[in-house]
C-alpha positions in Angstrom: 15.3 16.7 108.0 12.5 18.7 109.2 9.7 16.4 110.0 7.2 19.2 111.3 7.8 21.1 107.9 7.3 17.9 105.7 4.0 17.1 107.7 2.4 20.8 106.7 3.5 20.3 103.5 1.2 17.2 103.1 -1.7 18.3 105.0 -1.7 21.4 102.8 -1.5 19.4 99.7 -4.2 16.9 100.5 -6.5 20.1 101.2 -5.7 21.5 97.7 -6.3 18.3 96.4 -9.7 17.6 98.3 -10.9 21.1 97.1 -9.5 20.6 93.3 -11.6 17.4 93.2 -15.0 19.6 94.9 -14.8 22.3 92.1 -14.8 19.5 89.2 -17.6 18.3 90.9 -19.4 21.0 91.0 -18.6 21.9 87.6 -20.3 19.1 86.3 -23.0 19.7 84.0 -25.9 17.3 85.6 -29.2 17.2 87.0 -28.1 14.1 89.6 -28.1 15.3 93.5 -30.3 18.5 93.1 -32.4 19.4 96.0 -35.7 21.3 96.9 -36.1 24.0 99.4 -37.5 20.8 101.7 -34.9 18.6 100.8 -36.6 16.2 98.4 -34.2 14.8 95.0 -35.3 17.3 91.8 -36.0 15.2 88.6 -35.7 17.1 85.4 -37.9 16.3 83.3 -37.1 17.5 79.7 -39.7 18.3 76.4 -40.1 18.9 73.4 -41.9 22.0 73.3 -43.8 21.8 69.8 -45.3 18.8 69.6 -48.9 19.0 70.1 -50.7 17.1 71.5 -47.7 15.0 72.9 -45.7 17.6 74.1 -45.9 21.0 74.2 -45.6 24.6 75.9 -49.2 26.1 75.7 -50.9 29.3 75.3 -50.3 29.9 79.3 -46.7 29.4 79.1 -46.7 26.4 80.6 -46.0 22.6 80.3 -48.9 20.3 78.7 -49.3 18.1 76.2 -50.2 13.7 76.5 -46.4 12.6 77.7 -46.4 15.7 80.0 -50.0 15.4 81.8 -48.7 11.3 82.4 -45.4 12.3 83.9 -47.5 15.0 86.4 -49.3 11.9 87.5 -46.5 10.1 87.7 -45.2 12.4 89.9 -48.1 12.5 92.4 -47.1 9.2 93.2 -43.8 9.5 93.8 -43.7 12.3 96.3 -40.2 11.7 98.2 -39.4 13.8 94.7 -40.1 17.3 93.1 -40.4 16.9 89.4 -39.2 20.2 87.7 -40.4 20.0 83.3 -38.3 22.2 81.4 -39.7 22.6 77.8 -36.7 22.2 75.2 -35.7 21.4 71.5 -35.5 17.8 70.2 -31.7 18.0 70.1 -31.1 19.5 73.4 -33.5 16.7 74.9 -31.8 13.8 73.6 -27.8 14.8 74.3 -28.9 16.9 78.1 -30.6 13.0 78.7 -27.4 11.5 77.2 -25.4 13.7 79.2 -26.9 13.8 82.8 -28.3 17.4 82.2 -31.8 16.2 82.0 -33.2 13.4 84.1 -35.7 11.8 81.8 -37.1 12.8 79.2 -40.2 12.6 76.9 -40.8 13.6 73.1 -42.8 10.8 71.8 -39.8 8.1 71.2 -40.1 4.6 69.9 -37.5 2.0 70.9 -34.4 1.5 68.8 -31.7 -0.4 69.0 -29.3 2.6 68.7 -31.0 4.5 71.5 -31.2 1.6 73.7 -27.2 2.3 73.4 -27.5 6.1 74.8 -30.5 5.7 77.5 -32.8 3.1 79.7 -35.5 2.6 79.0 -38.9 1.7 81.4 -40.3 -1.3 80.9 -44.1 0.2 80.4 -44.6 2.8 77.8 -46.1 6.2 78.4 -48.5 6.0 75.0 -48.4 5.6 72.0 -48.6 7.1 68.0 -50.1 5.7 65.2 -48.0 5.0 61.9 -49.5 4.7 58.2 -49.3 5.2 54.9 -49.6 8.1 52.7 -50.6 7.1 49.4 -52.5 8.8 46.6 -56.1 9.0 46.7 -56.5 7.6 43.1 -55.1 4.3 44.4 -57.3 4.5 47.4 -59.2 2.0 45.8 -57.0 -0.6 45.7 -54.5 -0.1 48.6 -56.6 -0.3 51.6 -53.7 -1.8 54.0 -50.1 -3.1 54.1 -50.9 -6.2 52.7 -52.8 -4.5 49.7 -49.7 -1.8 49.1 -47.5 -4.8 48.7 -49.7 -6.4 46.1 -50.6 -3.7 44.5 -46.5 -2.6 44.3 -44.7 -2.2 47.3 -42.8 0.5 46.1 -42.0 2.7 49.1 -40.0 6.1 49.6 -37.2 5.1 51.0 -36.2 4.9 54.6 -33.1 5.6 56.7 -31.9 2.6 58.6 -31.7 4.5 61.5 -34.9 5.3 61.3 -37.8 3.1 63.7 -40.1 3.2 60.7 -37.5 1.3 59.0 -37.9 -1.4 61.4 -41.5 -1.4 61.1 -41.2 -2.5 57.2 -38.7 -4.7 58.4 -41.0 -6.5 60.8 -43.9 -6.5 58.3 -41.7 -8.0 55.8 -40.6 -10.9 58.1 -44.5 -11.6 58.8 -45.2 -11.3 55.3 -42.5 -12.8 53.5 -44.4 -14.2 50.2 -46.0 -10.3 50.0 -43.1 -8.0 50.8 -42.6 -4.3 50.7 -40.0 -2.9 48.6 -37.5 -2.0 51.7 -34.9 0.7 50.5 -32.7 2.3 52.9 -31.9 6.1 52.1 -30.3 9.0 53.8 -32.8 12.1 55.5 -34.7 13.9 53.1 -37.4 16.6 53.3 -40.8 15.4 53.8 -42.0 17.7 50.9 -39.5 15.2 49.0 -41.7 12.1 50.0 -44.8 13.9 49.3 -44.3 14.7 46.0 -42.6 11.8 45.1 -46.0 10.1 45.8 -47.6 12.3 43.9 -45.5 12.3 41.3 -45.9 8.2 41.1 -41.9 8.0 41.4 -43.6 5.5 44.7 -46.9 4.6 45.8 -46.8 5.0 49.4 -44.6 7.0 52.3 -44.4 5.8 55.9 -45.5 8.5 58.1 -46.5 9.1 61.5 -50.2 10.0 61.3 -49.5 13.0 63.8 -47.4 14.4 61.4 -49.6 13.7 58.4 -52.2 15.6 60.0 -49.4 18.6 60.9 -48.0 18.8 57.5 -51.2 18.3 54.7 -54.3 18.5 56.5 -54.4 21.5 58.7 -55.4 24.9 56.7 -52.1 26.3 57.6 -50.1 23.4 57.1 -47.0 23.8 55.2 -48.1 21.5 52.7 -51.9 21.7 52.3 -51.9 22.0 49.0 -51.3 17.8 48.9 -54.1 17.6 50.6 -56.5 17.0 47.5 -54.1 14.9 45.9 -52.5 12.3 49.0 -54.7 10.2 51.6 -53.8 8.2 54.7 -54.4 4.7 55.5 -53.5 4.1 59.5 -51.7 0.6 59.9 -50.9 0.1 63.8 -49.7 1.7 66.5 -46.1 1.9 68.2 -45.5 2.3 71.7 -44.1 5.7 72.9 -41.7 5.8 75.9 -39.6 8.6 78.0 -36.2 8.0 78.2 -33.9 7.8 81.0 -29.9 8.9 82.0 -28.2 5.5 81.7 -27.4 6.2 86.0 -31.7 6.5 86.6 -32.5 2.8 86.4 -34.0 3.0 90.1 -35.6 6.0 88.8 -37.1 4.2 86.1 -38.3 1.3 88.0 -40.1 3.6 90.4 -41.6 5.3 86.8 -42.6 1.6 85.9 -44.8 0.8 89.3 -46.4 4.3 89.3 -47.3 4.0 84.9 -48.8 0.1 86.3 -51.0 1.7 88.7 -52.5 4.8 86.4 -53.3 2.4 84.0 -54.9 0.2 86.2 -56.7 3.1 87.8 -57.9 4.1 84.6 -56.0 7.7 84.2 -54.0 6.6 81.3 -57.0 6.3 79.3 -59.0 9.2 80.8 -55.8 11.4 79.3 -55.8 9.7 76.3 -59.4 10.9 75.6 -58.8 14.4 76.8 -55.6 14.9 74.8 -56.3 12.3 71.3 -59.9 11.7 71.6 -59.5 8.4 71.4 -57.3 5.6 72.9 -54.4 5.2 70.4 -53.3 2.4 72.7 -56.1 0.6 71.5 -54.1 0.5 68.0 -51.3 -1.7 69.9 -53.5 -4.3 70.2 
């Protein structure tokens, strides 16, 4: 037996091996181990790049927007990194988070139970958005508030359980339960389905993000503006908005939640608030 031959044999198939193993890894499809020219860990930070004024790509071609302008500032206080914001779709941003592509990422989100599943979360939110109802303005006399919807019916469009709003009714409900809202669960529809449903009196009242109110009836060039005489909005609270984190960025996060303690104590949480809302929505979480 040749001994000398057997040897080479091995070494040159550990070799093969050891490069096998270096071309998966560098065929993985993830933002984890990236460097700068000067050495320092790149954090992708994925957008939406639509949704104004949370998140957006503006007239300059560049990142802006609430969520954005916060994460900037979080990123002047964590300098041992180099934050790189890539502007994106809504599904791209949620499955390149998922999947290690993206870092973080920021669109506006509320907590759920099924995304708590996919991503971490930071213990501090980054803002906030205010929810309401949409109701028609010849009940505006009589539904002022939750409380009032449910007495004056409670019938609301339906919601998808997967949905945060859902858990908003479900929360109000357990606060409320001698005055409940009419909770039905339903699969995605259109909103111009909720809209005219209202109208229609099919239900008094839709759920909707006040942002998105203002996107899709108020504006001239709204897609639905021709509601706009007919439907009104009544806010009800706000929810807490949060980025969300690859499920291997916990230490990332917790640096994220020191740095969000300190703008907000420092005051530049609310300073961006006024610039980009002109207001404090995160005085509606109160």
């Amino acid at each position: 037996m040749n001994f000398k031959n057997i040897g080479k044999a091995a070494l040159t198939g550990f070799f093969v091996a050891a490069l096998a193993v270096g071309l998966v890894g560098c065929g993985k499809d993830s933002a984890d181990g990236a460097k700068s020219a000067d050495g320092k860990r790149i954090i992708t930070v994925a957008h939406t790049n639509y949704y104004v004024p949370y998140d957006y790509v503006n007239e300059q071609g560049e990142s802006d927007g609430f969520e954005v302008a916060v994460m900037k500032e979080v990123a002047k206080k964590l300098p041992q990194y180099e934050f790189k914001f890539v502007p994106t779709s809504n599904d791209d941003l949620l499955i390149g988070v998922e999947s290690g592509k993206y870092n973080v990422g920021t669109k506006g989100i509320w907590i759920t139970d099924a995304r708590k599943k996919k991503y971490v979360f930071p213990k501090n939110n980054i803002g906030a958005s205010v929810i309401g109802l949409v109701i028609r303005k010849d009940t505006a006399n009589e539904i002022k508030d939750l409380p009032s919807f449910a007495k004056f019916s409670g019938k609301l469009v339906p919601i998808a359980p997967q949905d945060a709003r859902y858990m908003v009714i479900e929360n109000f409900n357990k606060e409320h339960p001698d005055n409940p809202i009419k909770l039905v669960s339903s699969e995605n529809f259109q909103n111009a389905d909720a809209y005219s449903w209202v109208m229609e009196g099919r239900y008094d009242a839709y759920l909707e993000v006040e942002l998105s109110y203002k996107n899709n009836i108020v504006k001239e060039d709204a897609a639905y503006h021709q509601f706009d005489d007919k439907l009104s909005y009544i806010r009800y609270k706000g929810i807490e908005t949060y980025p969300i984190f690859n499920r291997n960025e916990q230490k990332f996060a917790d640096e994220y939640d020191k740095a969000i303690e300190e703008l907000r104590a420092e005051g530049k949480i609310a300073e961006l608030e006024l610039k980009y809302f002109g207001e404090s929505l995160s005085d509606y979480l109160k």
